[in-house]
KOLGU-417895 format. One record per residue (C-alpha): residue in one letter; x, y, z. Coordinates in steps of 0.02 Angstrom, whole numbers, plus 50000, padded with zeros to 5 digits. Layout:
AXYZ/...
% end
This chain:
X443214788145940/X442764787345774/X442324773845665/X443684767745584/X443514749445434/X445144750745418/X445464737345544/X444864724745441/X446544729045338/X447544732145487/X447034714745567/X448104707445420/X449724712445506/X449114701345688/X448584686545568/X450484687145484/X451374687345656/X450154672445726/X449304683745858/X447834682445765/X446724671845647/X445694672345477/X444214667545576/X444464682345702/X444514693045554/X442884686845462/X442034691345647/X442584707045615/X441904708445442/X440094703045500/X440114714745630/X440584726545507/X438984723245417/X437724723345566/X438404739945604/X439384750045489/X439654765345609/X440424751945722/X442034760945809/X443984753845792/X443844750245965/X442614738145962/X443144730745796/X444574724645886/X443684720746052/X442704708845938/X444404702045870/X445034700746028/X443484691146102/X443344679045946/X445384674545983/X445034669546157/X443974658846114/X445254647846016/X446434649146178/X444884639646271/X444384657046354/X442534658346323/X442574678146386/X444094691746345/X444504701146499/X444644718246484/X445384723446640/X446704710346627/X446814715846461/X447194734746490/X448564727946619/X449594715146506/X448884712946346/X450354697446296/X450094688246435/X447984690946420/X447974685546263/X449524674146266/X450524680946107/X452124681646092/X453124697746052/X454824691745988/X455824707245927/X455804726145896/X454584726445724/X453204718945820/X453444726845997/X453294743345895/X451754738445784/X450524751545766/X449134744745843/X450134735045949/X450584749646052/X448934757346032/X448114742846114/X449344741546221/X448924758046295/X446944757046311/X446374759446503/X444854747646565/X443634764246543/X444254767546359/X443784749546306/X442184749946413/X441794766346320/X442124760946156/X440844744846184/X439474755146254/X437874762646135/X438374750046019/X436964737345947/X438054725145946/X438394724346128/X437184721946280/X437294721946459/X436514706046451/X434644697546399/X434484703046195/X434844699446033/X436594706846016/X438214695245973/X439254702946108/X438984701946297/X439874715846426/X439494707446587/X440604718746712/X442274719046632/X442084702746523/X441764703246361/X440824688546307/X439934681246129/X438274681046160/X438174661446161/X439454657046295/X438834672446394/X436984661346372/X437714644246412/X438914652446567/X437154659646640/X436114644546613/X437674633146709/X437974646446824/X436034645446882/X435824628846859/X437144623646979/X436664637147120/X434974627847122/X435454610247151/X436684613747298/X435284619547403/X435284604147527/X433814591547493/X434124581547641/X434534586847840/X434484570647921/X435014554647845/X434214536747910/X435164530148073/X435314511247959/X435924521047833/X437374528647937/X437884513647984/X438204505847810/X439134522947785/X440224516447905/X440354498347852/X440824501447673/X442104509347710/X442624500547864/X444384492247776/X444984512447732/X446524516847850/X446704534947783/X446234548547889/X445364557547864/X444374545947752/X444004556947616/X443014543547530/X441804543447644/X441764561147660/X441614562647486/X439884549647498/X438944555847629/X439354576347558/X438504570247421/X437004561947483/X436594580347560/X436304588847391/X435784588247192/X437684591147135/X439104584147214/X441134586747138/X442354571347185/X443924575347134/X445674568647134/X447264561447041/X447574543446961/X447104530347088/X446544540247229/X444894528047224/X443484539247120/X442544524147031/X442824513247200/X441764529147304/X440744532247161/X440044513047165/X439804514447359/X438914529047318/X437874520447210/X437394510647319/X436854520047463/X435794529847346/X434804514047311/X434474508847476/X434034525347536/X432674525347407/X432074507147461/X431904516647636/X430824528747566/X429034526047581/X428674538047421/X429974530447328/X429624511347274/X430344512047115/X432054507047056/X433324523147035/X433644525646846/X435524529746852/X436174535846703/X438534535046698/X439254545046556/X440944550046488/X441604563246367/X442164553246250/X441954533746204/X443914529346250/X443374537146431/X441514529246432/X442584510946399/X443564513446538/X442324519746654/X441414503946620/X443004493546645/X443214501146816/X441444502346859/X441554481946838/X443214478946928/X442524489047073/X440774479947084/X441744462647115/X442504470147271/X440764479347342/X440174469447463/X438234474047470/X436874462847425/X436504455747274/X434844463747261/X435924482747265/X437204475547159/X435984471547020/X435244488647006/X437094497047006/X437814503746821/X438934495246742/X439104503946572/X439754522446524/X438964528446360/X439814547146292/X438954561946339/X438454563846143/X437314548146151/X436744552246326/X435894568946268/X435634562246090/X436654571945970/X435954579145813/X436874577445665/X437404593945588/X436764605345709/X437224610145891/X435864604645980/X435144588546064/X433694578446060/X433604578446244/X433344597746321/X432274605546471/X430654603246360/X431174584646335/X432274580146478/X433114563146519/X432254552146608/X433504552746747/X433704552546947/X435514551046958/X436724556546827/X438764553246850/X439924561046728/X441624554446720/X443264563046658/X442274579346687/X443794591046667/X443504586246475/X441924593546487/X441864612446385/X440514625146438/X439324623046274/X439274602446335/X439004606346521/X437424619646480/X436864606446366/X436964593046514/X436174604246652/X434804610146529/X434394592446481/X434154586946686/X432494586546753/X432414597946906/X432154581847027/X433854571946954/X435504571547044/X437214577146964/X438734569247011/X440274574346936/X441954563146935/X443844569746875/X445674576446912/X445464596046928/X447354597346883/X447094589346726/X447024598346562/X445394604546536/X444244601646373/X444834604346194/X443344617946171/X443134633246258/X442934633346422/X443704625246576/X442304622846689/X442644608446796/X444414617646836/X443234633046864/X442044623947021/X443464613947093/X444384630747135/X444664634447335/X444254615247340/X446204613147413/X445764622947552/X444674613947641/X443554628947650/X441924618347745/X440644627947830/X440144623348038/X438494615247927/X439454606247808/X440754599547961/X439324596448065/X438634584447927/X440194576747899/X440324571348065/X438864567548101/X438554554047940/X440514551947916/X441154551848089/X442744560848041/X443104579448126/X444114590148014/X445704598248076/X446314608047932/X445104624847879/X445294639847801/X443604648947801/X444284663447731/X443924655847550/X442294646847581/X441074645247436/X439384637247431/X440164626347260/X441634620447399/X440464615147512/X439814600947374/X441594597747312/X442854583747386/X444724581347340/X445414564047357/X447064565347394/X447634547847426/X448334538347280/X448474518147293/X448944517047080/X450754520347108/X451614510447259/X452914523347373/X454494519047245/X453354523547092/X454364535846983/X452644539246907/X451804544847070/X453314555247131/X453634562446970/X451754566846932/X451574574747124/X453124585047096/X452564592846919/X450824593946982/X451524605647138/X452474615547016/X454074607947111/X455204606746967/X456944607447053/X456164589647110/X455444583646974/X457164587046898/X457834574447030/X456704560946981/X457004560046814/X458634560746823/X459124546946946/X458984528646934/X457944523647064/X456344521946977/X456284509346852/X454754514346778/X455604530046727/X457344523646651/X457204511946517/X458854503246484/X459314512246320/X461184514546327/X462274530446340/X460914538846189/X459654537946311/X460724546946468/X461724560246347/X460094565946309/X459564567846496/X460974578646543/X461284587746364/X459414585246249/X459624590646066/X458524585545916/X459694572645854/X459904562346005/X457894564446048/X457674556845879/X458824542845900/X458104539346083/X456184539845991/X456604530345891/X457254514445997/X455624516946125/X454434516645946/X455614499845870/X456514493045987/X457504474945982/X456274462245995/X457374452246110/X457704466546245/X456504466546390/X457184477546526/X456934476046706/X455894457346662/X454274467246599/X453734459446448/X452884475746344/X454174488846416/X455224496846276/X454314484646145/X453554500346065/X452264496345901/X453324483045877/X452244472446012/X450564477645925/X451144471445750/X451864456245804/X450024452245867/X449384455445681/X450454443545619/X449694429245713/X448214429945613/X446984415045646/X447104402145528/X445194398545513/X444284412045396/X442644414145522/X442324430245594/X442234424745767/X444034421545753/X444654438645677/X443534445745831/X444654439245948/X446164442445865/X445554460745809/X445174464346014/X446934457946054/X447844470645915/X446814483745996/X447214479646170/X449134475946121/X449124494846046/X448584502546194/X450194496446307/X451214508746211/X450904528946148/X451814540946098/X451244557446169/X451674576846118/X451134594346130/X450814600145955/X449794597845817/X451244603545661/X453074604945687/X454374590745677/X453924585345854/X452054588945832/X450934574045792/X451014579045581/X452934576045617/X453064562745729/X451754550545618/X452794554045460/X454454548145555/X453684535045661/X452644529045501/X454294527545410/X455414518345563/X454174505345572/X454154501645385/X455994502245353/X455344518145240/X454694508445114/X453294519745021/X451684516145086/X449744516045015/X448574528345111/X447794512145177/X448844497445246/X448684482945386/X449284489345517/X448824507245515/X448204516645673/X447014528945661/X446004542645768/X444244550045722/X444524567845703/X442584573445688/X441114565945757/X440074555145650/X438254550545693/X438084539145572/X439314528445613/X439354531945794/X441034536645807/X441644550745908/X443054564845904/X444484552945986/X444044535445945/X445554524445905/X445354509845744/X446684497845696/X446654493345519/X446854475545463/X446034465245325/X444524453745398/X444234434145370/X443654440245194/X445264446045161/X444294465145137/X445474480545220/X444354487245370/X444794498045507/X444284490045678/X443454500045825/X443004493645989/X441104497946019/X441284504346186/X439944505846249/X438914489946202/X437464496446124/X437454486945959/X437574470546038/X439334467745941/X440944471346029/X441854475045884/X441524486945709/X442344484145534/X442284497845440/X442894501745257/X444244515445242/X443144523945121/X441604526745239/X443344535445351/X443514553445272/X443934562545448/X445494552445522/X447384553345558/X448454540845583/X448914540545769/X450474534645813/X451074549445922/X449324559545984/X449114575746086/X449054574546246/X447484584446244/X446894568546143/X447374558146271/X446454560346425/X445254548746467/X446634534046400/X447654523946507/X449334515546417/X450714505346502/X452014514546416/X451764531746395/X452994541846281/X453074561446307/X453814570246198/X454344589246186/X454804602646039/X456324612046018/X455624629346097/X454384635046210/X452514636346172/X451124644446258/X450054625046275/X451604619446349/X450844621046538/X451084611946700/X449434603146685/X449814597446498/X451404589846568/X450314581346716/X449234576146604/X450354565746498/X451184558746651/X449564552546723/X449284542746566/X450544529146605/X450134516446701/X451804505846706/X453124514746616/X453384536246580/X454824542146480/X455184559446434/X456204563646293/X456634583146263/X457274588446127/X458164604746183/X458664612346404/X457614619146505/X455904615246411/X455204602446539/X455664613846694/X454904628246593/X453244620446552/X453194616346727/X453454634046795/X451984638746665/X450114635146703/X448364636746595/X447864651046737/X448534668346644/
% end
């Protein structure tokens, strides 16, 4: 194989049908530079690798790739022109050993430890900084599930068995999920909306502390340390970590040293502006002995190396999330990654034997054949108490989550669940049996500005869309102190969070560019608007230090008791002793306004009325889990409105595992 810079040029042709990107193609050009001689083979490998990446794949596959090269890297060949492209079919008909060949006495790939940019680690073919941060979890993990403890205290047991003495499931996974955890450094507790993660967490918690009190080389209190991917998800962390401490019943003295606020992973390891690194690393690690990350399935692999690196080796990991979930933005689904073979049950005779021992709870159901020593530290909850037995929600979020779309089909399309059929008239159920754009569009647009005087079903903020929000702006206090437009600001912020309108792309009419324009327009009888204007929601779309806001934060913006346009964030996470920040627009360069979101966006939210909405055709992020995902975001009301057949049962039938 000879060397061949043409594919810089050829690359073009990929960019022009979408398979690939300008990015993938600068790659190319450094490589190009490093190493002139560089082969055609892996000028494209490198393509191929850097294009992954934007999928979320941190690592191209070659033998998957040599197999199916659409469905590896998840491009879409739509007619005759491109199924016969050149390089297409050349590609196309590489084996594993002629890609392996092409990568090898190459200084720009390594078997492993070096300076190269490329990693070939069997038959993945990684950039050298994901290969880095995939070792360093990888490791990092394998050394914290060695067990720490083989006996627990016979006191101890018993409070085991009293907090969680009112539990009627069986087995109590719960408790399993507690006492599997006190046995080892990392622990996985996993499960859907409701199934009780914060409520086992706290009990956790609390064990933890008075198993330290018992120990005679451990007088100190436990520094605990509860973090969240991003500040919506540390607020609501801390909002459930509060509701559940009112229920614990523990002493006082236990109850005191329990966490009650979530700060975002960012601040936790102490983000540096403008670089990719954190103040807090193995050579300055947190002063930690428990650490609990929330909404881990967020969580790409650069932030979990960064985590694990920044550990000491004494501290504890505990990580809390829905596996089926979406997983993070950025490259790399790790918490999807350890919860695999988790379904099956797959415990060890050591691991039963503990659970029955400290749990008192003999497991029935076991499939050894798929045992792994990451299983053996990871728990699924599988009870739900969120959504009651008629919940549409539940049912509907079970059936799309099992990939049953025949009855997920049912569910939406009876009227049995109220939570599921708003009371729109025949618009609403022509588009159930027969979507099209037009009647989507009409349906959207009743859910986003509804009649003010139509409450369905006798719930006050179902079907009242934005409209509820800006009613609350209008009642703006009389009195012209601050402490007044605090309380009114918090209540426009909580008012906006009972409705959302949801999608799966970024551009397109039923992307979020779309969507904002129309819904923008709706509200504001299309009158033409400033930039800025009272009333506007926006999202951060970059982090910014400075101002500590955070890729996903949500502002409001409404003129304060100076009459001065701000835009109003909650703080979160309580550490500037104010619960609320005004900002000026101007200070605001990275924001969108953010009436209809991603879904990816979403997680770690929780609205009463969730709106999902879906394009025209088929697209490769429309997955199973994305649907979940939405679904799981309502807490009171879901509607789904498609805009063309056999998309929803489609996207269900698809999932993020090529």
């Amino acid at each position: 194989m000879t060397s061949n810079l043409n594919v810089n040029e050829e690359i073009k042709q990929w960019i022009k049908y979408g398979w690939l990107s300008h990015t993938d193609r600068a790659f190319v050009n450094f490589l190009i530079e490093m190493e002139p001689a560089a082969n055609d083979l892996l000028l494209w490998a490198s393509a191929l690798v850097s294009h992954q990446l934007s999928q979320g794949e941190v690592f191209l596959d070659l033998a998957k790739l040599s197999r199916n090269l659409e469905l590896t890297l998840g491009i879409s060949v739509q007619n005759s022109e491109q199924k016969l492209e050149k390089n297409f079919v050349k590609i196309s008909s590489y084996t594993l050993n002629d890609w392996k060949n092409g990568l090898v006495n190459s200084t720009l790939v390594t078997a492993g430890e070096g300076e190269s940019p490329m990693v070939l680690d069997g038959d993945r073919l990684y950039l050298r900084r994901y290969w880095f941060c995939q070792q360093l979890v990888s490791q990092s993990i394998k050394k914290r599930l060695k067990p720490i403890r083989f006996e627990l205290p016979e006191a101890l047991k018993n409070q085991v068995q009293q907090l969680f003495m009112d539990n009627r499931e069986s087995p109590d996974w719960q408790k399993i999920a507690c006492v599997i955890a006190l046995r080892a450094q990392f622990s996985i507790i996993t499960g859907g909306p409701g199934t009780g993660k914060t409520t086992t967490l706290i009990k956790l918690l609390a064990i933890f502390i008075q198993l330290a009190k018992e120990d005679d080389f451990n007088k100190r209190k436990l520094n605990i340390l509860l973090a969240a991917p991003t500040g919506k998800a540390a607020a609501r962390v801390s909002d459930s970590i509060n509701s559940a401490l009112t229920k614990l019943r523990v002493a006082e003295e236990i109850k005191n040293n329990l966490p009650n606020k979530a700060i975002t992973l960012h601040r936790l390891l102490g983000s540096q502006p403008s670089t990719r690194y954190y103040r807090h690393n193995h050579k300055n690690p947190l002063l930690a002995d428990i650490v609990i990350v929330d909404e881990a399935s967020m969580i790409d692999l650069e932030m979990m190396a960064a985590l694990l690196d920044a550990l000491p080796q004494t501290s504890i990991l505990i990580l809390l999330g829905d596996k089926d979930q979406l997983a993070s933005v950025e490259a790399g689904s790790v918490f999807g990654d350890l919860c695999k073979g988790a379904q099956d049950m797959a415990y060890e005779e050591e691991t039963q034997a503990w659970i029955m021992a400290y749990a008192d709870e003999k497991l029935s159901v076991i499939n050894k054949a798929s045992s792994n020593i990451i299983n053996q530290q990871t728990v699924i909850l599988r009870d739900s108490h969120r959504f009651a037995s008629d919940s549409g929600i539940g049912q509907l979020a079970r059936a799309v989550n099992e990939g049953d779309y025949e009855r997920a089909q049912i569910i939406l399309h009876t009227d049995n669940y109220s939570d599921l059929s708003p009371n729109l008239g025949s618009n609403f159920q022509d588009l159930r049996s027969n979507p099209t754009p037009d009647l989507a569009n009409s349906v959207l647009k009743q859910l986003v500005k509804p009649n003010n005087s139509y409450k369905p079903n006798g719930q006050d903020n179902f079907c009242q869309g934005y409209e509820y929000y800006r009613q609350i702006i209008k009642k703006k206090p009389q009195v012209t102190d601050s402490c007044s437009y605090d309380q009114w600001a918090q209540k426009v912020l909580t008012a906006f969070d009972t409705f959302q309108v949801l999608c799966a792309l970024r551009q397109g009419p039923w992307g979020v560019e779309g969507l904002n324009q129309r819904i923008e327009k709706w509200l504001n009888d299309k009158q033409i608007l400033p930039l800025w204007y009272e009333g506007r929601p926006v999202m951060i779309s970059s982090n910014d230090y400075t101002l500590g806001l955070m890729n996903g934060d949500i502002g409001i913006t409404l003129r304060d008791h100076n009459n001065n346009l701000r835009v109003v964030f909650g703080t979160n996470e309580g550490e500037t002793g104010e619960s609320l920040r005004w900002i000026s627009p101007l200070r605001l360069p990275h924001v969108e306004t953010a009436y209809a979101m991603t879904v990816h966006k979403s997680q770690g939210s929780e609205f009463s009325h969730v709106v999902l909405v879906l394009p025209e055709v088929q697209s490769r992020v429309l997955t199973r889990e994305l649907i979940y995902t939405g679904i799981t975001r309502a807490k009171e009301n879901f509607t789904l409105v498609e805009t063309g057949p056999k998309i929803f049962i489609q996207a269900i039938k698809t999932t993020c595992c090529f």
